[in-house]
C-alpha positions as CSV (number, residue, x, y, z in Angstrom):
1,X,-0.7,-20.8,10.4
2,X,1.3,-21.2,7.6
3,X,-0.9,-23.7,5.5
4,X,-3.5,-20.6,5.8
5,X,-1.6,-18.1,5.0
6,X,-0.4,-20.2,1.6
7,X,-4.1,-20.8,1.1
8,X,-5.0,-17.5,1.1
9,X,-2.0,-16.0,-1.3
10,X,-4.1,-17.1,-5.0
11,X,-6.4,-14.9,-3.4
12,X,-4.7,-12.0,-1.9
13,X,-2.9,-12.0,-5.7
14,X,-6.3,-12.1,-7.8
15,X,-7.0,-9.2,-5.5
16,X,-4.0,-7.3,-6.0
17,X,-4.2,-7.7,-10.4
18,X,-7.6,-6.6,-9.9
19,X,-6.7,-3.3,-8.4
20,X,-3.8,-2.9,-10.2
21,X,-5.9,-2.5,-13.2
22,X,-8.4,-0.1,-12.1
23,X,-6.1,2.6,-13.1
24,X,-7.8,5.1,-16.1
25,X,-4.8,4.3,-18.1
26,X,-5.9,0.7,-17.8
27,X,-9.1,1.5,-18.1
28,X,-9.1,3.7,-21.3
29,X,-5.8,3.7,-22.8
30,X,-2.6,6.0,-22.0
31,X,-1.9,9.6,-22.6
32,X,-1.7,10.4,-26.3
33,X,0.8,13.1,-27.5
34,X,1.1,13.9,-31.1
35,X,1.9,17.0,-33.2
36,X,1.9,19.3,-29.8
37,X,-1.1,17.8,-28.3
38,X,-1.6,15.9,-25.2
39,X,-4.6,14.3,-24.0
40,X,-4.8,12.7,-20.5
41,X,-8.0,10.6,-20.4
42,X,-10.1,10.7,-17.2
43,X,-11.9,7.9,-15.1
44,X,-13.8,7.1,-11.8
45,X,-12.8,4.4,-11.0
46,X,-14.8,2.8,-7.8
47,X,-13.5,-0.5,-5.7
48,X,-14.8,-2.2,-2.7
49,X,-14.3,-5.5,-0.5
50,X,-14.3,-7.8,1.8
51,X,-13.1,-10.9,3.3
52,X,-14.6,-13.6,5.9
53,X,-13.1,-16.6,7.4
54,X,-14.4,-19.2,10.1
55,X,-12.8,-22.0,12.1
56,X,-14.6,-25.3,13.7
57,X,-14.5,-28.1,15.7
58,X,-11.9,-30.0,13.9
59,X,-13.5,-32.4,11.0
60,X,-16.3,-29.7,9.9
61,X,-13.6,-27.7,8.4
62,X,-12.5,-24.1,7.5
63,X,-13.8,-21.2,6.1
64,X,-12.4,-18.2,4.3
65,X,-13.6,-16.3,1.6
66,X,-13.5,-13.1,-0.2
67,X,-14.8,-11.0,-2.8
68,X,-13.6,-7.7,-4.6
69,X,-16.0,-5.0,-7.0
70,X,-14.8,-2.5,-9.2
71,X,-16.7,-0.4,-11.7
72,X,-15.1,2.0,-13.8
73,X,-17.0,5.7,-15.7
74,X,-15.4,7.6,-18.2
75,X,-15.5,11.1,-17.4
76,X,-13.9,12.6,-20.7
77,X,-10.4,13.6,-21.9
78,X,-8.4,16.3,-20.7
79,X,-6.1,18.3,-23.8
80,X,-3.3,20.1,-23.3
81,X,-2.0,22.3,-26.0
82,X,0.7,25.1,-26.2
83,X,0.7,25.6,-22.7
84,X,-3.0,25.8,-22.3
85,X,-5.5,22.6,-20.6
86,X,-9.1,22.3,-22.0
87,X,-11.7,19.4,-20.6
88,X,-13.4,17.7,-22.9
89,X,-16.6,15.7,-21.2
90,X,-17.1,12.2,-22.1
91,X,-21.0,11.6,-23.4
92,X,-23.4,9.4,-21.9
93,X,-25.8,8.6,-24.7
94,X,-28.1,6.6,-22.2
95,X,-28.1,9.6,-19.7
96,X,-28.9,12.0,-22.8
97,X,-31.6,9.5,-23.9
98,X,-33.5,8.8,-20.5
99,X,-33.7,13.0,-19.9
100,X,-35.1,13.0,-23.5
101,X,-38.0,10.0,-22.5
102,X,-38.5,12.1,-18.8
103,X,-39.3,15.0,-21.2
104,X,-41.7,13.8,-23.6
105,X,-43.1,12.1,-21.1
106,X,-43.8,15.4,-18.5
107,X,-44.7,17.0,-22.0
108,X,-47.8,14.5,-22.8
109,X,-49.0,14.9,-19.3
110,X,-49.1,18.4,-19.4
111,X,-50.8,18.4,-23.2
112,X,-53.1,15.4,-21.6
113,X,-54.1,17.5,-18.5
114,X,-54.7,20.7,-20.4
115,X,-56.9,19.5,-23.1
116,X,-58.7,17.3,-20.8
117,X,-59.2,20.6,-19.0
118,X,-60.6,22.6,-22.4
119,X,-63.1,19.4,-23.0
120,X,-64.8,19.8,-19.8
121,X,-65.2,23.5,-20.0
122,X,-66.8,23.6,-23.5
C-alpha cells in the first residue's frame, strides 16, 4: 500500500501546483494600489478532474492515472477610490467581432431577400 501511495504523490503534487495557481492573482497579476486607487482584477477561473486506477492478475501490472483541466476568463478590473467601487468590464475583441460578422451577415440576407422580392414584382 505504501509503494502506491509513494507512486501516486508526483501526481497528487502536480495537481495541487496546478490548482494553487488558478487563483485571479495568479492569473492576472495582484491588486494594484497607487496615488489612492485600488484595483482588484477579476477572473473565472474553471477546474475539473479525475483519476482512475486498475489492479490485475499479478505480472500484467497496475494501472493509475489522472488528469486535471483548468481554464481561466478575465472578467475586468474592479477600482476602488475614495471610498467608492466602480467595475470596469474586461473586453472580448473576438466576442465583439463575431456579433459584428452575425450582423452583416443577417443584414445581407435581409437586403438579398428584399431586392429579390422587388425583381420579381417589376
Amino acid at each position: 500500500m505504501t509503494q502506491t501511495m509513494d507512486a501516486e504523490a508526483p501526481v497528487l503534487d502536480s495537481v495541487r501546483e496546478i490548482l494553487d495557481n488558478t487563483k485571479a492573482d495568479h492569473v492576472f497579476g495582484p491588486a494594484i494600489s497607487e496615488n489612492g486607487v485600488t484595483i482588484l482584477p477579476a477572473a473565472k477561473v474553471r477546474g475539473g478532474g479525475g483519476g482512475g486506477g486498475g489492479a490485475g492478475p499479478e505480472d500484467q501490472g497496475k494501472g493509475s492515472g489522472g488528469g486535471v483541466g483548468v481554464s481561466a476568463k478575465a472578467l475586468g478590473v474592479f477600482v476602488v477610490r475614495e471610498g467608492r467601487v466602480s467595475w470596469r468590464p474586461a473586453v472580448d475583441v473576438n466576442k465583439i467581432v463575431l456579433g459584428g460578422q452575425v450582423v452583416l451577415i443577417a443584414a445581407l440576407l435581409v437586403v438579398r431577400a428584399l431586392v429579390g422580392s422587388r425583381g420579381r414584382q417589376g
